[in-house]
MARPA-349673 format. One record per residue (C-alpha): chain; x, y, z; residue number from 1. Coordinates in Angstrom, 3 decimals, padded with zeros to 6 digits. Example, Ala and Ser with C-alpha at 12.3 -4.5 7.8 and 13.67 -1.06 7.14 Angstrom:
<rs>
+------+----------+----------+----------+-----+
| unit |        u |        v |        w | pos |
+------+----------+----------+----------+-----+
|    A |  012.300 | -004.500 |  007.800 |   1 |
|    A |  013.670 | -001.060 |  007.140 |   2 |
+------+----------+----------+----------+-----+
</rs>
This chain:
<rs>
+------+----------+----------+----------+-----+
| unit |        u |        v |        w | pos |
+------+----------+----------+----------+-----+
|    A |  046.383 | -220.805 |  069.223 |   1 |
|    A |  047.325 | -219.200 |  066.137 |   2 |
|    A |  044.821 | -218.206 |  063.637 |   3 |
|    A |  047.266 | -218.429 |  060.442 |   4 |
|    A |  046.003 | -220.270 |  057.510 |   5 |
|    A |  049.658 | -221.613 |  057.028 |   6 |
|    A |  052.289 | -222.706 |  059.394 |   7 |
|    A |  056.350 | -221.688 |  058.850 |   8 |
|    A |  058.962 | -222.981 |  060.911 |   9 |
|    A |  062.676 | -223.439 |  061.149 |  10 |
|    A |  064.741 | -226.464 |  062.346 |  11 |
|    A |  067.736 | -227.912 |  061.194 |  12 |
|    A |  068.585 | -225.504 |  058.849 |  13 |
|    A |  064.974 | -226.320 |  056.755 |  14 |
|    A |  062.279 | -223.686 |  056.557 |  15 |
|    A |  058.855 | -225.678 |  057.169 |  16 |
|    A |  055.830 | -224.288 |  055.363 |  17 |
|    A |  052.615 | -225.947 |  055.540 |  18 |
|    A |  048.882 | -225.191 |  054.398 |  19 |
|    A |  046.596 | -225.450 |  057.440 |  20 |
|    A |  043.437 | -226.121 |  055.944 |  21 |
|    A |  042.672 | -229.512 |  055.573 |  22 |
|    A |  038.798 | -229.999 |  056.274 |  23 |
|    A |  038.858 | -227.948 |  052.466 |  24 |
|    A |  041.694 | -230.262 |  050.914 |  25 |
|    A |  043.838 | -227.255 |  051.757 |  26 |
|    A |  042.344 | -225.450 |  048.841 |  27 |
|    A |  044.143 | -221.953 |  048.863 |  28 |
|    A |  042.211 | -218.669 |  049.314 |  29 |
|    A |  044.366 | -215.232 |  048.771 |  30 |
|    A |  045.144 | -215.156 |  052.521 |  31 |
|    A |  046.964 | -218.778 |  052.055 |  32 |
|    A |  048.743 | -217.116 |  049.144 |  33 |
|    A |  049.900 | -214.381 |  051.084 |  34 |
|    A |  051.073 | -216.191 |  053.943 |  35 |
|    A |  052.708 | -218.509 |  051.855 |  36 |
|    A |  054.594 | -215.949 |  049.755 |  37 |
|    A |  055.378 | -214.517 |  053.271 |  38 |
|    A |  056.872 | -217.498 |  054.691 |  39 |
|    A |  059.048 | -217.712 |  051.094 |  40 |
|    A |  060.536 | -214.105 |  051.557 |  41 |
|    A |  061.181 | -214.964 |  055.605 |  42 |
|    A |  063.311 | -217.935 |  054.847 |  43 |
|    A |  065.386 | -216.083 |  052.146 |  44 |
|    A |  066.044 | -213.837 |  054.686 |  45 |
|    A |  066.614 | -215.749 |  057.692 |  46 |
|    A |  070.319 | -216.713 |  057.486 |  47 |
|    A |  069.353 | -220.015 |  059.704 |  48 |
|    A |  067.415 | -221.648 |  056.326 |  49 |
|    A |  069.222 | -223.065 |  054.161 |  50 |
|    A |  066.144 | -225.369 |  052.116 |  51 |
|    A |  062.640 | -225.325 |  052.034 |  52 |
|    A |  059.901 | -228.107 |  052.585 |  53 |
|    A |  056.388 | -227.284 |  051.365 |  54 |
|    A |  053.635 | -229.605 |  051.991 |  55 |
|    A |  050.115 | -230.052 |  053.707 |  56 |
|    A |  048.223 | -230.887 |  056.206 |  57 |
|    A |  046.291 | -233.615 |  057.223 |  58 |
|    A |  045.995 | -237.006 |  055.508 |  59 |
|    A |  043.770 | -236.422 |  052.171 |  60 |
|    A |  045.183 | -233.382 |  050.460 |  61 |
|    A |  048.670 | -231.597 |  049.233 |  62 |
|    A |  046.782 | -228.721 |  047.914 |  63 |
|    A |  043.094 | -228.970 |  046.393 |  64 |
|    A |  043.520 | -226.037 |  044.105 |  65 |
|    A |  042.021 | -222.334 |  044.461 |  66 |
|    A |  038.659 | -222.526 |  046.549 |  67 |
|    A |  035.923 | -221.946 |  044.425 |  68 |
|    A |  033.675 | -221.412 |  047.385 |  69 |
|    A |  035.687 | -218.249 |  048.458 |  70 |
|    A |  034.739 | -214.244 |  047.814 |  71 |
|    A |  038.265 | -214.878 |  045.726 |  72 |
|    A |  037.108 | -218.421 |  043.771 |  73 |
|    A |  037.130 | -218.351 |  040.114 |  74 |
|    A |  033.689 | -219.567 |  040.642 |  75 |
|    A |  032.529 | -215.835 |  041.278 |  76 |
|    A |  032.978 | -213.398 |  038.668 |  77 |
|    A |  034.583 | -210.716 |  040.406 |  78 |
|    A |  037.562 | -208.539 |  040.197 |  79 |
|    A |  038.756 | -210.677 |  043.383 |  80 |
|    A |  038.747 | -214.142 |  041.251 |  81 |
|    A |  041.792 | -212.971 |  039.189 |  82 |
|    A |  043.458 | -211.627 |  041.858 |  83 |
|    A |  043.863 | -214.987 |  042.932 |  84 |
|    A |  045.234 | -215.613 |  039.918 |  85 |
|    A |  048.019 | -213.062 |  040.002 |  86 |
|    A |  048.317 | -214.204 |  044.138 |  87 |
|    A |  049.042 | -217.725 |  043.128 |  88 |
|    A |  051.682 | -216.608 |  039.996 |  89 |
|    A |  053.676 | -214.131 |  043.005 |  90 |
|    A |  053.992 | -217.738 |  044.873 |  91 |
|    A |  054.986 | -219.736 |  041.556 |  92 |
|    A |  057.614 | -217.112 |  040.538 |  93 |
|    A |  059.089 | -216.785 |  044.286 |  94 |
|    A |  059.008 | -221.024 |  044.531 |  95 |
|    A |  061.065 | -220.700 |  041.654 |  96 |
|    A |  063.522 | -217.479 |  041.933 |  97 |
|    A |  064.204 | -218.480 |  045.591 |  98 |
|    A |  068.410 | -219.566 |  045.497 |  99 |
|    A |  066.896 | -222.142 |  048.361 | 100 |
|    A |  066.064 | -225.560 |  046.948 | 101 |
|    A |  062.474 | -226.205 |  047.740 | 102 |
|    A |  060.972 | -229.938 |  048.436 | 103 |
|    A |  057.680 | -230.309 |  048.121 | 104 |
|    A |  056.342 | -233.414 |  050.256 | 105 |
|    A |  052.798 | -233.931 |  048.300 | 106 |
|    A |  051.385 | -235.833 |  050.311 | 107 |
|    A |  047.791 | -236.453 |  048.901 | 108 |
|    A |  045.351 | -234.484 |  046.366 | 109 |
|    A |  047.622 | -231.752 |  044.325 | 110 |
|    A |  044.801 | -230.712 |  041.616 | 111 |
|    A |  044.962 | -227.718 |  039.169 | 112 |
|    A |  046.284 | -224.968 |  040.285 | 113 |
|    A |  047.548 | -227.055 |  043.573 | 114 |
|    A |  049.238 | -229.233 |  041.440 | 115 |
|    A |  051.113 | -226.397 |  039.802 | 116 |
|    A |  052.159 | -224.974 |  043.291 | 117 |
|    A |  053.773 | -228.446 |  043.181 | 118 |
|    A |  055.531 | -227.821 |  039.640 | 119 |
|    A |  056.790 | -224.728 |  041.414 | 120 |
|    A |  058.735 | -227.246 |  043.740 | 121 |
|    A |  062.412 | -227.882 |  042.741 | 122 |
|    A |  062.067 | -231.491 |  043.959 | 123 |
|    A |  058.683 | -233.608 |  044.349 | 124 |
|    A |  058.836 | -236.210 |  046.871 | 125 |
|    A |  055.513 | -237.886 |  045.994 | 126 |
|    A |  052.818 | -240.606 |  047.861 | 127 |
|    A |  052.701 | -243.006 |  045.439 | 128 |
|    A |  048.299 | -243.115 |  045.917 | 129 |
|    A |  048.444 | -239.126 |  045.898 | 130 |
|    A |  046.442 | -237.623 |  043.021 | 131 |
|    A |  047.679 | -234.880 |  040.810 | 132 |
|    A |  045.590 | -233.224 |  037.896 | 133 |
|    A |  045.640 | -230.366 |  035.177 | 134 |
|    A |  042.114 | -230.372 |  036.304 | 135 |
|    A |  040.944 | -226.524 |  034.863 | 136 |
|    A |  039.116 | -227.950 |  031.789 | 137 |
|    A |  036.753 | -229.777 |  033.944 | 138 |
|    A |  035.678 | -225.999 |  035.307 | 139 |
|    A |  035.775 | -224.979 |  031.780 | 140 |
|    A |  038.932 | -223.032 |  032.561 | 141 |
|    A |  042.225 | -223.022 |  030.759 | 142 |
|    A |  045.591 | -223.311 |  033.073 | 143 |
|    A |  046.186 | -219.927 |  034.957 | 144 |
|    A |  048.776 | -220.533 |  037.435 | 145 |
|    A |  051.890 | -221.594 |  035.792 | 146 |
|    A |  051.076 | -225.334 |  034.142 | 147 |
|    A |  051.545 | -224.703 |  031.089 | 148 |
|    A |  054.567 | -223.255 |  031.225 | 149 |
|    A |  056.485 | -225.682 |  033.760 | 150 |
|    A |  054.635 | -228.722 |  032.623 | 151 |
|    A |  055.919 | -229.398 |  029.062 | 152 |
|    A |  059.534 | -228.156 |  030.933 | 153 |
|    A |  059.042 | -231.754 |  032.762 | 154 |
|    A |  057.350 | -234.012 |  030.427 | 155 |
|    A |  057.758 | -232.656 |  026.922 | 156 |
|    A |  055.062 | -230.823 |  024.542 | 157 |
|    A |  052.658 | -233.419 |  023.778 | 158 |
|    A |  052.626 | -235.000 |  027.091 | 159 |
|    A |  051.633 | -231.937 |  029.000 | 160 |
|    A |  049.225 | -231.469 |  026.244 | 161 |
|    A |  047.718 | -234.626 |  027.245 | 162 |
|    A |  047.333 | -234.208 |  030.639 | 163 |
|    A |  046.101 | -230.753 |  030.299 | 164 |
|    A |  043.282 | -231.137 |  027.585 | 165 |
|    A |  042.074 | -234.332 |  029.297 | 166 |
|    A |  042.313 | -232.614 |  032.981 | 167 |
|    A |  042.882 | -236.401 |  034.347 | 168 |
|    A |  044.187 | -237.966 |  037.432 | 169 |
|    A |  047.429 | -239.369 |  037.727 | 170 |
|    A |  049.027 | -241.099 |  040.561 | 171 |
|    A |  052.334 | -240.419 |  042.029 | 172 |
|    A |  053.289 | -243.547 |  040.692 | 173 |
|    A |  052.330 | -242.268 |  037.305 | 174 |
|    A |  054.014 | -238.939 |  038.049 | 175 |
|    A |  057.466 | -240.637 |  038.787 | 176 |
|    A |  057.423 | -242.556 |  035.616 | 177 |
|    A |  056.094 | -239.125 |  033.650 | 178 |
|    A |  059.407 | -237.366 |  035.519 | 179 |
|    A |  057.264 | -235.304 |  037.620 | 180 |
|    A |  057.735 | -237.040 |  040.653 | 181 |
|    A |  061.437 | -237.056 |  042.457 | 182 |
|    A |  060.795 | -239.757 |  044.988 | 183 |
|    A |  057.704 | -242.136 |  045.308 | 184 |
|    A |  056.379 | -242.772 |  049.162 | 185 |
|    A |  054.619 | -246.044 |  049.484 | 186 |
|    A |  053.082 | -245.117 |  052.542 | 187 |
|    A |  051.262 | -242.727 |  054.274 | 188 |
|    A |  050.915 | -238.591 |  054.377 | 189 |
|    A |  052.915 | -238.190 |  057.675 | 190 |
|    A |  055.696 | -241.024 |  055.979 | 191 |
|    A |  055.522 | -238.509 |  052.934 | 192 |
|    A |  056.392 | -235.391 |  054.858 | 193 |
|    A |  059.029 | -237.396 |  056.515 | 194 |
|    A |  060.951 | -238.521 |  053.594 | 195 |
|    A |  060.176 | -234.723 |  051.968 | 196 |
|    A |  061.839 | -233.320 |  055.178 | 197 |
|    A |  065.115 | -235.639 |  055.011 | 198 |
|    A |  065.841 | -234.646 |  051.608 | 199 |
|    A |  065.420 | -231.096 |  052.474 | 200 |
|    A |  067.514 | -231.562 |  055.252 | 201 |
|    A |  070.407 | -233.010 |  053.188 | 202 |
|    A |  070.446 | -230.215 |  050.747 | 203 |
|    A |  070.388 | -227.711 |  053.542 | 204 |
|    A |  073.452 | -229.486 |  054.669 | 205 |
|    A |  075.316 | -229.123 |  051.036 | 206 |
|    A |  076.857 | -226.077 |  049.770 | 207 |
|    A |  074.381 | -223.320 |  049.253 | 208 |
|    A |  075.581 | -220.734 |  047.106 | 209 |
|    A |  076.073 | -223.265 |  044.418 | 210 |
|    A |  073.083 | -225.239 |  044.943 | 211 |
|    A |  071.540 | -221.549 |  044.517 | 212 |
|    A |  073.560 | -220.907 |  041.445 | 213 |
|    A |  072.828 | -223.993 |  040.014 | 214 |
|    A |  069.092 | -223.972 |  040.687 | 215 |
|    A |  068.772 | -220.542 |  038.799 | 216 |
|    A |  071.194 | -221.808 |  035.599 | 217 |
|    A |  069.253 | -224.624 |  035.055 | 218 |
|    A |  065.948 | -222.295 |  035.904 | 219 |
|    A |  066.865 | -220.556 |  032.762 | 220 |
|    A |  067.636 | -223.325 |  030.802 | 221 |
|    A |  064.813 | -223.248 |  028.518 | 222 |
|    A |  064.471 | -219.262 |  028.157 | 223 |
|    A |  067.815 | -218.141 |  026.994 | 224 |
|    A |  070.338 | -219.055 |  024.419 | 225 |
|    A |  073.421 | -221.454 |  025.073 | 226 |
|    A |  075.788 | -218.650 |  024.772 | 227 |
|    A |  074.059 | -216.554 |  027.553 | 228 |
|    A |  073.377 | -220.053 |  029.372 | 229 |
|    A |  077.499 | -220.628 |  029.291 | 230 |
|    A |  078.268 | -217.126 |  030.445 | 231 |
|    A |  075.836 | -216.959 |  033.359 | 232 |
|    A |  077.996 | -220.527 |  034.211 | 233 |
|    A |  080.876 | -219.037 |  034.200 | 234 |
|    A |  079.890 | -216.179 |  036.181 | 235 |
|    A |  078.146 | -218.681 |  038.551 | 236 |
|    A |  081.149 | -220.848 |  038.861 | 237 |
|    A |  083.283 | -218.069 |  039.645 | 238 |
|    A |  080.854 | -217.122 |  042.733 | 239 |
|    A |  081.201 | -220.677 |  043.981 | 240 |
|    A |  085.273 | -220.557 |  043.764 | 241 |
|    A |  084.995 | -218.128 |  046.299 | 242 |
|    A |  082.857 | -219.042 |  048.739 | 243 |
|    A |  084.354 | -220.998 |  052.039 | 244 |
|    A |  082.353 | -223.860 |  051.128 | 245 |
|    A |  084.699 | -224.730 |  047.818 | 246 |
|    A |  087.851 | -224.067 |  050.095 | 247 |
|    A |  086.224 | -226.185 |  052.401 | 248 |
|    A |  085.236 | -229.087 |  049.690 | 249 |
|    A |  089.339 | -228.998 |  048.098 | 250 |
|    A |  090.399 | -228.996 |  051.995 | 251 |
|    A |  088.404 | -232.148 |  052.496 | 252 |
|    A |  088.963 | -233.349 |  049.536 | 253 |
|    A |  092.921 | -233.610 |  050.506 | 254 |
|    A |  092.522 | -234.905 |  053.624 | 255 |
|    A |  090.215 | -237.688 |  052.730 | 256 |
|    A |  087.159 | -236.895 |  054.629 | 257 |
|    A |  083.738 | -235.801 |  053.854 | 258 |
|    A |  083.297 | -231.655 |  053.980 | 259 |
|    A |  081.569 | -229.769 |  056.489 | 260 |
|    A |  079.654 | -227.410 |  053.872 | 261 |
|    A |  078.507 | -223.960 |  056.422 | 262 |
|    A |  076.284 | -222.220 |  053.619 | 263 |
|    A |  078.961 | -219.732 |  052.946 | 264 |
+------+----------+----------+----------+-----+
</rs>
């Protein structure tokens, strides 16, 4: 049996990463991170993937945040405890540089910096009695894995302000009608994963240079001006118009049937 602290597998064109932990909530120690981060830069390379599902194990936990009980816990003061830190911002920035869409299927407790691995996700499919929290300031800690920067991205300024100076709990019902959540699952964590996979599945199915090109435009969105923002567009665009999935999609398109997008 293996030993890894996360598992990664491919199948229908979806690479499968999940945190192997849960008897701790799936907190994340640096070995997670690494093997996480690993599994990232395996898909991108793997010409069989063509989306990413991230999720958990188990039935209680998404991801519980760092583990304070580890050598590398924030808990400890020791020049391990930020190397967490910068560990768990390598994962946020690959989630989000990746041109493969990630789902995340959170599928129970996703609290500080396990909910921002979350926020790292380009689409949340969410179990609707899951619990999410900016939960640092009940540590005395401020957020130091990418919250406050993708947070007020999804629910405005004084919003993510809220939930971050309060550190409460919110549902996934709650996180859908905030716009964090994508999808609420009224059911249970394996139902979750399920519905997290299918989606995957149908963007790994769609046409993956733009889905990649659109993913980083609107990426930038907030960071560079609208006349830098319309020339990376049409740069993007003119990628797309030559990739055999456009020819494909105007082929289809004139003889009325639904196009077989090949990720190329």
């Amino acid at each position: 049996m293996s030993d890894n602290v996360v598992s990664a597998t491919v199948t229908d064109g979806v690479g499968r990463m999940r945190i192997e932990r849960p008897e701790s909530l799936n907190a994340f120690t640096p070995r997670v991170l690494e093997e996480l981060l690993e599994a990232v830069q395996s898909f991108e390379v793997d010409d069989n993937v063509r989306a990413v599902m991230f999720t958990g194990a188990g039935e209680r936990a998404f991801c519980a945040g760092v583990d304070l009980g580890d050598e590398g816990g924030l808990a400890q003061s020791t020049p391990e405890a930020l190397d967490t830190v910068h560990r768990a911002q390598r994962l946020l920035k690959a989630l989000r540089r990746t041109p493969l869409p990630v789902v995340g299927g959170i599928n129970g407790y996703a609290m500080g910096a396990g909910m921002d691995l979350a926020l790292g996700c380009d689409i949340r499919v969410v179990r609707a009695d899951a619990e999410m929290s900016q939960s640092y300031v009940n540590v005395g800690l401020s957020p130091g894995d990418g919250g406050a920067y993708l947070l007020p991205r999804l629910v405005g300024e004084e919003v993510a302000k809220d939930l971050i100076f309060s550190g409460r709990h919110i549902s996934g019902t709650e996180a859908e009608k905030l716009g964090i959540a994508t999808t609420v699952v009224n059911g249970d964590a394996e139902r979750t994963r399920e519905i997290a996979l299918d989606r995957a599945r149908d963007l790994a199915d769609g046409p993956t240079v733009a889905l990649g090109n659109a993913k980083q435009l609107v990426n930038e969105a907030h960071d560079v001006n609208m006349e830098t923002g319309l020339e990376h567009a049409i740069e993007a665009l003119g990628e797309c118009r030559e990739t055999d999935d456009h020819a494909e999609a105007v082929a289809a398109f004139d003889e009325d049937r639904e196009p077989d997008f090949q990720g190329k």
